[in-house]
BAGU-141630 format. One record per residue: residue in one letter; z, y, x of N, C-alpha, C, O in turn. Coordinates in steps of 0.1 Angstrom, whole numbers. Last residue first. Example, Ala and Ser with C-alpha at 12.3 -4.5 7.8 and 13.67 -1.06 7.14 Angstrom:
2
  res   n.pz   n.py   n.px  ca.pz  ca.py  ca.px   c.pz   c.py   c.px   o.pz   o.py   o.px
    S     71    -22    128     71    -11    137     79      0    129     80     11    134
    A     78    -57    132     78    -45    123     78    -33    132     85    -33    142
This chain:
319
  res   n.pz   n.py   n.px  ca.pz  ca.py  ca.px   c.pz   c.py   c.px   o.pz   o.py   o.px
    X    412    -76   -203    406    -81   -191    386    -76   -191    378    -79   -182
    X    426    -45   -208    420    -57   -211    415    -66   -198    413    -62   -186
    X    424    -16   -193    437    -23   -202    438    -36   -200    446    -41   -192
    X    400    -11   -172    407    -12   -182    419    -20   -188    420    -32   -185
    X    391     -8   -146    406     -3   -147    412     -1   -159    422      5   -162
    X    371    -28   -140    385    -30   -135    397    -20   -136    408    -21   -130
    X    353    -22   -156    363    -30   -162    372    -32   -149    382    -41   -150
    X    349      7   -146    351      3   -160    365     -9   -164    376     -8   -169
    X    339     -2   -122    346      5   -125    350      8   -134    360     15   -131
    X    315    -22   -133    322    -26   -128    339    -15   -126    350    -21   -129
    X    302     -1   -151    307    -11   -160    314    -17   -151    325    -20   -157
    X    289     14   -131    300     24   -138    309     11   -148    321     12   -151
    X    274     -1   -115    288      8   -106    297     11   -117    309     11   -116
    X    255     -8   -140    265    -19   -134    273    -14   -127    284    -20   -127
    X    245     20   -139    247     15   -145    262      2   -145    274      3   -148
    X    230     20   -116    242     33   -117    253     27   -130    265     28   -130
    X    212     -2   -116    223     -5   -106    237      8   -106    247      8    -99
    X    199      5   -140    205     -2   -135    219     -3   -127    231     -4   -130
    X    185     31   -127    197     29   -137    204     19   -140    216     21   -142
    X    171     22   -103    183     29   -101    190     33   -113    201     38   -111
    X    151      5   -121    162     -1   -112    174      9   -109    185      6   -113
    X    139     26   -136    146     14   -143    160      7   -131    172      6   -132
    X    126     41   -117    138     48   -124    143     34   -130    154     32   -126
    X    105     19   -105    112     24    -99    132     34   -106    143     34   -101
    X     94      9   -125    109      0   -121    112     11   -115    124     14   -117
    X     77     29   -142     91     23   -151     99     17   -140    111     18   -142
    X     58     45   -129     62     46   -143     76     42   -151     82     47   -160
    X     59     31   -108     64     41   -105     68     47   -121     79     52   -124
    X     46      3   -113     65      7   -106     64     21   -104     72     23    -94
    X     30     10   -130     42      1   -138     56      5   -130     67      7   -133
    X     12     23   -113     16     29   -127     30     24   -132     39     31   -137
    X      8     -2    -95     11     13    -90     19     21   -104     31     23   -104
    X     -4    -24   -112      8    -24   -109     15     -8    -98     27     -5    -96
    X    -31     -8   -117    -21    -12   -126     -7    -13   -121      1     -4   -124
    X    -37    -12    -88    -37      2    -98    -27      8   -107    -19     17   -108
    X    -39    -34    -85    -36    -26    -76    -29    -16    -84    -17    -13    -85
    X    -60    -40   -105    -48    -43   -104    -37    -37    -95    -26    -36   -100
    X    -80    -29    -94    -79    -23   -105    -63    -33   -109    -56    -28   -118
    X    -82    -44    -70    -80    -30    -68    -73    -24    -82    -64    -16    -83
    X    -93    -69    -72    -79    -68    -68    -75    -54    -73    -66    -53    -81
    X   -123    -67    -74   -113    -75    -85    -98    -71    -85    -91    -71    -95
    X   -130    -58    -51   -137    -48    -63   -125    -54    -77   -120    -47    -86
    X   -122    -74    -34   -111    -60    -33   -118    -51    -45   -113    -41    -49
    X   -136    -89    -28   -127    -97    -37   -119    -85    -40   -110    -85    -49
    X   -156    -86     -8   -160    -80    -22   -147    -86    -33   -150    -88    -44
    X   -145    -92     14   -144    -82     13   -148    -77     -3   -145    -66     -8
    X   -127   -117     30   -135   -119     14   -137   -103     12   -128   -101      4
    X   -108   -125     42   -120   -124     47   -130   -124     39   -141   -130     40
    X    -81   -130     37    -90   -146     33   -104   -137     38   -114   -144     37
    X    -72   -104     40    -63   -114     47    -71   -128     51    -71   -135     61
    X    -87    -86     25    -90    -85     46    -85    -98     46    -92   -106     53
    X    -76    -94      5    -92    -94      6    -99    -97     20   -108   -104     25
    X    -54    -88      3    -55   -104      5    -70   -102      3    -75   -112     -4
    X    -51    -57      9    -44    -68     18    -50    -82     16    -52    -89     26
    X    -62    -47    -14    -72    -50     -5    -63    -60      3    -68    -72      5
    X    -44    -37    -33    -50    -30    -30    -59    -32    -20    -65    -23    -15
    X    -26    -64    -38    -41    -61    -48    -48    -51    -43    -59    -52    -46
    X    -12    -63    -13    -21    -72    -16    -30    -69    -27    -42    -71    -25
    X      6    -40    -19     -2    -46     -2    -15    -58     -9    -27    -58     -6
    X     14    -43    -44      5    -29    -41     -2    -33    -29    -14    -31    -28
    X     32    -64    -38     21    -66    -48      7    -54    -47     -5    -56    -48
    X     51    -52    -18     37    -68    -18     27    -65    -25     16    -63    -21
    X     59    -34    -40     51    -28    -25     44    -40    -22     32    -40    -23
    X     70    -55    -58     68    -41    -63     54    -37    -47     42    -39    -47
    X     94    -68    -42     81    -71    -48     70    -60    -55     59    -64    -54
    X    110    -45    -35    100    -53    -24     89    -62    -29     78    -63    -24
    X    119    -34    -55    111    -30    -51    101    -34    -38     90    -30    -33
    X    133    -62    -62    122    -53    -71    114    -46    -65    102    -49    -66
    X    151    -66    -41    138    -78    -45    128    -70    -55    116    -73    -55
    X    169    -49    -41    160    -49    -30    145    -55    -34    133    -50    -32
    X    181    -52    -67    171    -35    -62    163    -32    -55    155    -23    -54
    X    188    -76    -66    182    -68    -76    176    -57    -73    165    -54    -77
    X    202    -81    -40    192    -82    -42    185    -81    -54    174    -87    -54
    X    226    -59    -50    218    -55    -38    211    -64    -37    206    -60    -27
    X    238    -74    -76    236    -62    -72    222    -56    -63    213    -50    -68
    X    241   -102    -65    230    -98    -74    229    -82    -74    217    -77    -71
    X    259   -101    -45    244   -108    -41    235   -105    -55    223   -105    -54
    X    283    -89    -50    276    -86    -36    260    -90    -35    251    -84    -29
    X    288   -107    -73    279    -89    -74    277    -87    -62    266    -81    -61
    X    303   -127    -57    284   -128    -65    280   -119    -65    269   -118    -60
    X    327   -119    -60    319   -119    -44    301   -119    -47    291   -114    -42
    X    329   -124    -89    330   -107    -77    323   -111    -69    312   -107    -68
    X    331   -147    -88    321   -143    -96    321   -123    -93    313   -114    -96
    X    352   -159    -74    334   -161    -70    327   -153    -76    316   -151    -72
    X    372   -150    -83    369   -145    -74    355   -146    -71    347   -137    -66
    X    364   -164   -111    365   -152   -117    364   -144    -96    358   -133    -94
    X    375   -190    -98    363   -189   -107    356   -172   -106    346   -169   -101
    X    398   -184    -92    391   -189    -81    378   -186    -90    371   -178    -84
    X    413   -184   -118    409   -177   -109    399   -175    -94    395   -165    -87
    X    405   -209   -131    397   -202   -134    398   -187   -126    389   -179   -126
    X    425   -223   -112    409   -230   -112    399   -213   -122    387   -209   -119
    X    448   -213   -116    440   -213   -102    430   -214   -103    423   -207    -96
    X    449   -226   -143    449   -212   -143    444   -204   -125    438   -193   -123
    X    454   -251   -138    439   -249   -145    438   -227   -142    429   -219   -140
    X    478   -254   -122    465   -254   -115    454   -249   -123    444   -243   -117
    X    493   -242   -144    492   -235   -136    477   -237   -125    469   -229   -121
    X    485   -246   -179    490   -253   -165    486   -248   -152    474   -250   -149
    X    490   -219   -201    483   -234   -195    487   -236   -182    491   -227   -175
    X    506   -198   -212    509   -210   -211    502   -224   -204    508   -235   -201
    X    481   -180   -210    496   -177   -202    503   -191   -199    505   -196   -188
    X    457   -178   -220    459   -185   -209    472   -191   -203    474   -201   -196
    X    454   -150   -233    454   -161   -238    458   -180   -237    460   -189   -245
    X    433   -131   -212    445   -135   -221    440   -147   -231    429   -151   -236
    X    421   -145   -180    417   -135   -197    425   -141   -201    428   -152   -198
    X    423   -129   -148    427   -145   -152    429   -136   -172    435   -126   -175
    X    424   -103   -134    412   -110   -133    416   -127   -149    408   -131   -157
    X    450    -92   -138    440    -92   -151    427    -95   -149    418    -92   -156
    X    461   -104   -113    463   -106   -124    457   -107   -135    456   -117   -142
    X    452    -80    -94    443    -93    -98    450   -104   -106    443   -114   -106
    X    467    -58   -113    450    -62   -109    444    -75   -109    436    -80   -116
    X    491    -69   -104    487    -67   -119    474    -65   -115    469    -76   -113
    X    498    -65    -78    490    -79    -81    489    -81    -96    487    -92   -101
    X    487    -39    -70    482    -47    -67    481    -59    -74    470    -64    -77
    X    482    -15   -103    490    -21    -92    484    -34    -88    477    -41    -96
    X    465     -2   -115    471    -15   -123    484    -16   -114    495    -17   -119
    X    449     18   -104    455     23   -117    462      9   -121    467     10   -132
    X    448     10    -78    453     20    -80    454     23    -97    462     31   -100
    X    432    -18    -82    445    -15    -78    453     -4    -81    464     -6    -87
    X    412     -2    -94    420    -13    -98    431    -14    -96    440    -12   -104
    X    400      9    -68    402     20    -83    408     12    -96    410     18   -107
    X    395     -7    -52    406      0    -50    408      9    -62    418     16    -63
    X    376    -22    -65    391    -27    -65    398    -14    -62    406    -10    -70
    X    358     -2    -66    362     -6    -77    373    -15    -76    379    -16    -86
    X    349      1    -40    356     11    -50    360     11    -60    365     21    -65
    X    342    -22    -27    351    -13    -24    359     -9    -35    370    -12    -39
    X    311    -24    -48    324    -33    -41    336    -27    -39    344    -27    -49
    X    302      4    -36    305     -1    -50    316    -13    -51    328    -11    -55
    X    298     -3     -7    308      9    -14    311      9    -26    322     13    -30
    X    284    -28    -12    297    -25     -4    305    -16     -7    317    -18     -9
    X    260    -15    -20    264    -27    -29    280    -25    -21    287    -18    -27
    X    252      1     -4    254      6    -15    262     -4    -18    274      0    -20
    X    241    -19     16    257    -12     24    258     -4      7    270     -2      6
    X    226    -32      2    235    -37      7    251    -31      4    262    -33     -2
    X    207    -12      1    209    -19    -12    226    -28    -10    235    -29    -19
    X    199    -17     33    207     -4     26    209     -6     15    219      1     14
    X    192    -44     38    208    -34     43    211    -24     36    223    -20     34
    X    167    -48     28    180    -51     19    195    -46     22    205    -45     14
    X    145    -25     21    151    -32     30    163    -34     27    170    -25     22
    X    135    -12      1    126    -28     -1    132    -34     13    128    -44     18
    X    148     10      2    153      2     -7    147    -13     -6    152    -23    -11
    X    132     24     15    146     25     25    148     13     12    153      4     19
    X     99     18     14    107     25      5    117     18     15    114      8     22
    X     66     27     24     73     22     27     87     26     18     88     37     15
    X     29     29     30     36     33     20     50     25     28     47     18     38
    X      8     49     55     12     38     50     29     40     39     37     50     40
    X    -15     65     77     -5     63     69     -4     49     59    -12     40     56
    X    -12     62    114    -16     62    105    -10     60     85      0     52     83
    X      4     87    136      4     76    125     -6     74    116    -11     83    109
    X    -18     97    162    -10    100    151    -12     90    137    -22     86    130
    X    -24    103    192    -25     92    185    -15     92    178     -4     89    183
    X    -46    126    205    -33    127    200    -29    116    190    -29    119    178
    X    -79    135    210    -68    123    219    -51    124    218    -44    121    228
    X    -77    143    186    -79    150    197    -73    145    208    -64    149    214
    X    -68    116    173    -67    129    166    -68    138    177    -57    144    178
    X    -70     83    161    -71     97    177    -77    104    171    -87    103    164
    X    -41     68    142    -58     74    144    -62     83    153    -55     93    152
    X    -26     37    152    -28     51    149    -42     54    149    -51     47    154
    X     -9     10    142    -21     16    137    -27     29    136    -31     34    126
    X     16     11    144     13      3    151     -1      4    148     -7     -3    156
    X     29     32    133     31     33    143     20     22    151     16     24    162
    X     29     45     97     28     31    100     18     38    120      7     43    121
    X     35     68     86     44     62     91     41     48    104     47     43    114
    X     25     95     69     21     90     80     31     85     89     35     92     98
    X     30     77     34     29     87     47     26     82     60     25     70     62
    X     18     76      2     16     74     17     19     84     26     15     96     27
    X     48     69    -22     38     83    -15     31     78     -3     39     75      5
    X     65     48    -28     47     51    -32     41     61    -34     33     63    -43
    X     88     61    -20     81     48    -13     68     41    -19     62     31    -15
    X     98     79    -35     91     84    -25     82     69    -18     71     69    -13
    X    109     70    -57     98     70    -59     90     74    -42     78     72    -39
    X    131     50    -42    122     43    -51    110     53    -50    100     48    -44
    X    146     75    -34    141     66    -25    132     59    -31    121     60    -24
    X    149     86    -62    144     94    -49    136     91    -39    126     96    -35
    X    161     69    -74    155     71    -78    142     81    -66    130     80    -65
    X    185     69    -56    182     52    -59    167     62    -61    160     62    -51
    X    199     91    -63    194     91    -45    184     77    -49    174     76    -42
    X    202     95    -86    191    106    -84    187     97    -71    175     95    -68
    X    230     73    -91    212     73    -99    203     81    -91    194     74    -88
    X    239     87    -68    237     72    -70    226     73    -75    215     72    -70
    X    248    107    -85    248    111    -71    234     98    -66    222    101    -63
    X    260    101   -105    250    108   -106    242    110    -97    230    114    -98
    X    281     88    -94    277     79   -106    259     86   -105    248     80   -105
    X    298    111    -82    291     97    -71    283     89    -81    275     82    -75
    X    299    126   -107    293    133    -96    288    120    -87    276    118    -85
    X    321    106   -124    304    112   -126    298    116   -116    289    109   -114
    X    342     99   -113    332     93   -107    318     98   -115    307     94   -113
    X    358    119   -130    362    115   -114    353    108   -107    353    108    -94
    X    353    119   -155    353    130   -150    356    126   -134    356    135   -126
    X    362     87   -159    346     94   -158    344    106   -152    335    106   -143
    X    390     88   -153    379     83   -145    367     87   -149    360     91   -139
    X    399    104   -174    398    108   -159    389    102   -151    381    108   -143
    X    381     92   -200    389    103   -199    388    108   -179    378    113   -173
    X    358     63   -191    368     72   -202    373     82   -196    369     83   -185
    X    327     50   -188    342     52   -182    347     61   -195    340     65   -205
    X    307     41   -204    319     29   -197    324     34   -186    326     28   -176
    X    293     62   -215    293     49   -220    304     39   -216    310     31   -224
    X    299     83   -194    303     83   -207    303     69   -212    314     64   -214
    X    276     73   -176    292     74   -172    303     74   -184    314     68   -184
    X    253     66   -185    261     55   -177    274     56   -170    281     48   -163
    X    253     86   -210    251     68   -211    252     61   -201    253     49   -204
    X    264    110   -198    268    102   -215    263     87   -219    268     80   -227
    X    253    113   -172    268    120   -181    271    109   -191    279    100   -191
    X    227    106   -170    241     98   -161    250    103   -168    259     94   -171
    X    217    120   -195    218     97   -194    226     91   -185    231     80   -186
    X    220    149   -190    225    137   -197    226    121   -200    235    114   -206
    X    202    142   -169    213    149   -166    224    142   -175    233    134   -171
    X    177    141   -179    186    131   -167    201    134   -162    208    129   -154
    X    177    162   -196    176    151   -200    183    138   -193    190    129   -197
    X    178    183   -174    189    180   -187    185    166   -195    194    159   -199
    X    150    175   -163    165    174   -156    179    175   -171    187    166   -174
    X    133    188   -189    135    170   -181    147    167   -174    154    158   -178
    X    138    213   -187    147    202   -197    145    190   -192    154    182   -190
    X    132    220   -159    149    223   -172    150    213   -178    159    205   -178
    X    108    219   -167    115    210   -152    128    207   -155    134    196   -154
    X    100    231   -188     97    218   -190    102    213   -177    102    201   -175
    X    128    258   -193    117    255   -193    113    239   -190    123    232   -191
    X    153    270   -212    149    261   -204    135    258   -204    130    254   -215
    X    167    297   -222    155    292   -224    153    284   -213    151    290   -203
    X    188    303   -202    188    298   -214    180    294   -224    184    287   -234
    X    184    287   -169    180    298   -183    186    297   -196    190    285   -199
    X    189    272   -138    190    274   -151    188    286   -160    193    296   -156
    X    187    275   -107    171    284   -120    173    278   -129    162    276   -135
    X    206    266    -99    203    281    -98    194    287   -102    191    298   -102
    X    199    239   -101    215    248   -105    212    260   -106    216    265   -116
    X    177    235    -90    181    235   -104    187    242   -106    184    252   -113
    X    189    237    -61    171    245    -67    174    245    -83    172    255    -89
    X    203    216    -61    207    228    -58    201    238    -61    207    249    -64
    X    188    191    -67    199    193    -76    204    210    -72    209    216    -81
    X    169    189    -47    168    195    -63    173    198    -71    169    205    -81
    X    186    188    -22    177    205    -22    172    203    -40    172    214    -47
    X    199    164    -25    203    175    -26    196    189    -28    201    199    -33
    X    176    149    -31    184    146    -39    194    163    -36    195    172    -45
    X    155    152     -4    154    158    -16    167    158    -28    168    168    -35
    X    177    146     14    172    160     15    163    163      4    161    175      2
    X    177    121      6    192    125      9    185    138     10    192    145      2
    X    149    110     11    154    110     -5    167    118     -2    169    124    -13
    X    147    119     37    140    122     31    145    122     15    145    132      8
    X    165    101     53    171    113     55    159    119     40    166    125     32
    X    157     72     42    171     77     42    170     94     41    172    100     30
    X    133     79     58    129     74     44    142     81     40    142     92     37
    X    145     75     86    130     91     81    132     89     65    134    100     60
    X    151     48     88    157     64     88    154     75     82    159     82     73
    X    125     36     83    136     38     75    144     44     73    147     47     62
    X    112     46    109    109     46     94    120     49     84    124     60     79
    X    140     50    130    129     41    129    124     49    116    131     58    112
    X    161     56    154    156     64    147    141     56    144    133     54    153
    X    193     32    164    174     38    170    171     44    157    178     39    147
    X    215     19    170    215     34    157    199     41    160    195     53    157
    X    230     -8    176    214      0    176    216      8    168    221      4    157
    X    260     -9    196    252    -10    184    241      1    182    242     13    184
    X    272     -8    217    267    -18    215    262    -21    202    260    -32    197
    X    280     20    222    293      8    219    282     -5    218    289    -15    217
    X    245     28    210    265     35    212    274     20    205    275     13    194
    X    214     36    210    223     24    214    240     30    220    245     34    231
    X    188     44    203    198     50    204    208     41    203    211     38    192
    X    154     55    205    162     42    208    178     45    208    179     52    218
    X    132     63    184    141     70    191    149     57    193    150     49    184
    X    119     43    168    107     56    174    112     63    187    106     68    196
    X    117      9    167    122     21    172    116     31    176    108     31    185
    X    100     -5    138    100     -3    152    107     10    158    103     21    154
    X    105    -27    116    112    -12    116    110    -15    134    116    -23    141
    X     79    -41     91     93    -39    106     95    -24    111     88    -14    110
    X     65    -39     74     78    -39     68     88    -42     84     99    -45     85
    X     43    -44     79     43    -30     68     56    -30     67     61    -21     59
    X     44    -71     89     44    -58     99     49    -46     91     58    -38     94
    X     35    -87     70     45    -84     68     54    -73     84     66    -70     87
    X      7    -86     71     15    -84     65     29    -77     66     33    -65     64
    X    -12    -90     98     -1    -91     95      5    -88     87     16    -87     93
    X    -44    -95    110    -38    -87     99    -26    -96     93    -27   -106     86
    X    -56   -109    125    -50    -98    130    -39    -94    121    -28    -91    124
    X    -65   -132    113    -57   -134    118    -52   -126    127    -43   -130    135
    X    -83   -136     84    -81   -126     90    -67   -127    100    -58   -123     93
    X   -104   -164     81    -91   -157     79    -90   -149     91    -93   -151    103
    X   -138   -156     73   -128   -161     74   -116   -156     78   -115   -144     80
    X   -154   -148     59   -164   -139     69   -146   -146     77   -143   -139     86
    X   -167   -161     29   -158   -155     37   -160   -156     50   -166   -166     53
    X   -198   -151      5   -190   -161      9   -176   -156     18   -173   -145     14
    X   -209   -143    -16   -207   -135     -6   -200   -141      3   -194   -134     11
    X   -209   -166    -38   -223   -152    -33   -222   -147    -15   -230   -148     -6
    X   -186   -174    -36   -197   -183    -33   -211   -174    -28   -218   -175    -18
    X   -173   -150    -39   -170   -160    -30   -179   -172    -26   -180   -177    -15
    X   -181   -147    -65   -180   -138    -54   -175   -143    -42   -173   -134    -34
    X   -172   -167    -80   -185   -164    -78   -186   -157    -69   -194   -162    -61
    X   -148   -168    -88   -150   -175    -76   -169   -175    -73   -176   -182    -66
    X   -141   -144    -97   -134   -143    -78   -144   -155    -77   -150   -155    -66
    X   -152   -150   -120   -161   -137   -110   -156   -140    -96   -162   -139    -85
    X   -130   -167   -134   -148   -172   -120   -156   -164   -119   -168   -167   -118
    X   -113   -153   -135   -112   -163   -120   -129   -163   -118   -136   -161   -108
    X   -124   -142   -152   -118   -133   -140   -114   -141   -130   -112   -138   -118
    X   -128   -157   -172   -138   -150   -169   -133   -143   -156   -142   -137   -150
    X    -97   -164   -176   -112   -173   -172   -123   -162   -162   -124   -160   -150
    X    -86   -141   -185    -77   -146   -173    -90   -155   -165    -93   -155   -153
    X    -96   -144   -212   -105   -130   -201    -98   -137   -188   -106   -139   -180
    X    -91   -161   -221   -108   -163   -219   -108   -151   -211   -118   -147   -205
    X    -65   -159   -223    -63   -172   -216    -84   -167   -217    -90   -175   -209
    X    -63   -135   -239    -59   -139   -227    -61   -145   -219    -59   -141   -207
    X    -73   -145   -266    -83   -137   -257    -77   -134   -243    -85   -130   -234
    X    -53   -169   -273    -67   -170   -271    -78   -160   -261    -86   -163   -252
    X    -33   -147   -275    -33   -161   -264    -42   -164   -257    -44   -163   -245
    X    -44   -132   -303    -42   -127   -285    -41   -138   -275    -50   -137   -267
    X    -69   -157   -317    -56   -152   -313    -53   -146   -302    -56   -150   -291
    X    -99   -157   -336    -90   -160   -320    -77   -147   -318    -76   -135   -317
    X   -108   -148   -353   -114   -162   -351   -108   -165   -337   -111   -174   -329
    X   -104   -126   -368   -110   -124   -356   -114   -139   -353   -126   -141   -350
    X    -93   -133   -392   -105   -132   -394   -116   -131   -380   -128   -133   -380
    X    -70   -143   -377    -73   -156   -385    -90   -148   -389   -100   -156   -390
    X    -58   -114   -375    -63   -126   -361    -72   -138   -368    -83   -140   -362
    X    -54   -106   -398    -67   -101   -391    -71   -112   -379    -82   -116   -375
    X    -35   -119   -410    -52   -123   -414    -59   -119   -406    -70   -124   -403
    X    -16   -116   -396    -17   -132   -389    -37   -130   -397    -47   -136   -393
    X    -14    -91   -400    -16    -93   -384    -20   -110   -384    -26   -115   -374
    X     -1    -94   -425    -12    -88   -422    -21    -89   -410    -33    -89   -411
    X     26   -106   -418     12   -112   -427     -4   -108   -425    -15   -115   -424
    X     32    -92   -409     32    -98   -400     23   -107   -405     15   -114   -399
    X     38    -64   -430     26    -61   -417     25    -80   -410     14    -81   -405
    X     30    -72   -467     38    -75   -451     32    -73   -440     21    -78   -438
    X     18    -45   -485     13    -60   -475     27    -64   -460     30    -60   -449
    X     26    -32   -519     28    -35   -500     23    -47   -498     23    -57   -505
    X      4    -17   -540      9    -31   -536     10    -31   -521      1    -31   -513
């Protein structure tokens, strides 16, 4: 005799005498009033008015480099750039040439990634030439997104404004930082995607048959202003990928590194509460696992993802 599993699950809760909800909503209790016990016990030693936050995130010039009137100074962020762009290339090149035919467990994980930009974010939504023509930048994209993501919860010895004397030699102290939790570079990606997809429009439709097949069939006959009105529509809603694109990538992983700054002790030092960092940490922890486990690779599929559906749909047939 089968049991419906959902039936099943509603007896066992109903024998537990409390529902997941329930045991959420009593452990989420019990964990406020340890913070607020520990606070009463230990009271606060008050706000920490050195400790800056959001310092972990300014870009101070290391090299100052100023051409035509524009800052090109060598900061963090640079260092971050050049570091995912030197591993993305040195693994894909190290691969290539310690293929086997017996693949081993580095082998096949890369064939694995190998295949999801080939067959599910370029295969999936490009076709014939065009896929074979933007796989390599499609591929290029996912590895560098994912590169930068993960390296930005490695500590290095970046953070300038906090050094440690090292034989009277005052060297960085370290600190986490990702080229992605700054919105220019998410940006200037977001731009070349932009770009490249009208002009990969244009070029297979012709100019004003492109933006032509912005306006969806079926329309032909309606009155010309309403037909304005939904093009104008359909312009705003390009100009928008400028803003969801590149603050999707940015805002993840900048929330992502907050979260790591603050459960890892940041709002312990911040409110002056030093035993609050026994409660924070193990959260800390948790969210450490989550973004490197899943947003960090989740976002740069994503966003390889939406490059290949926007190039996609501007050079298909249809609207």
């Amino acid at each position: 005799m089968s049991t419906d599993p959902a039936i099943a699950a509603e007896a066992a809760a109903a024998k537990s005498g409390l529902s997941t909800k329930a045991k959420f909503l009593i452990g989420l209790g019990v964990y406020l009033a340890i913070a607020i016990l520990m606070v009463l016990v230990f009271g606060s030693s008050g706000k920490n008015e050195e400790f800056q936050p959001q310092n972990e995130f300014k870009l101070e010039p290391w090299i100052e480099i100023h051409l035509a009137g524009i800052d090109m100074s060598i900061n963090k962020a640079v260092l971050y750039l050049f570091i995912a762009s030197a591993l993305t290339i040195a693994v894909m090149v190290w691969i290539s040439r310690r293929m086997t035919q017996k693949p081993n467990r580095v082998q096949t994980m890369i064939e694995v990634a190998y295949d999801m930009t080939k067959n599910t974010i370029t295969g999936g939504n490009l076709e014939g030439k065009m896929a074979s023509r933007w796989f390599p930048f499609l591929a290029a994209l996912f590895f560098w997104i994912w590169f930068s993501n993960m390296i930005g919860f490695l500590p290095l010895p970046t953070n300038t404004e906090h050094t440690v004397d090292i034989f009277g030699l005052a060297v960085p102290s370290f600190a986490i930082y990702a080229a992605t939790a700054n919105l220019s570079i998410p940006l200037v990606l977001t731009l070349v995607v932009w770009v490249s997809y009208h002009v990969e429009g244009i070029r297979a439709k012709g100019f004003f048959k492109y933006f032509a097949s912005w306006l969806p069939p079926g329309i032909e006959d309606m009155n010309p202003a309403f037909k304005a009105f939904i093009f104008v529509i359909e312009a705003i809603s390009h100009f928008a990928r400028l803003i969801s694109l590149s603050v999707r990538l940015f805002a993840n992983i900048l929330a992502g590194h907050l979260l790591l700054l603050f459960m890892g002790g940041g709002l312990a030092v911040l409110l002056g509460i030093a035993a609050l960092g026994a409660l924070t940490f193990p959260l800390a922890f948790f969210f450490f696992i989550l973004e490197v486990g899943l947003i960090a690779t989740l976002q740069a599929f994503i966003f390889s993802t939406l490059t290949a559906i926007y190039l996609g749909g501007a050079t298909s047939a249809s609207h």
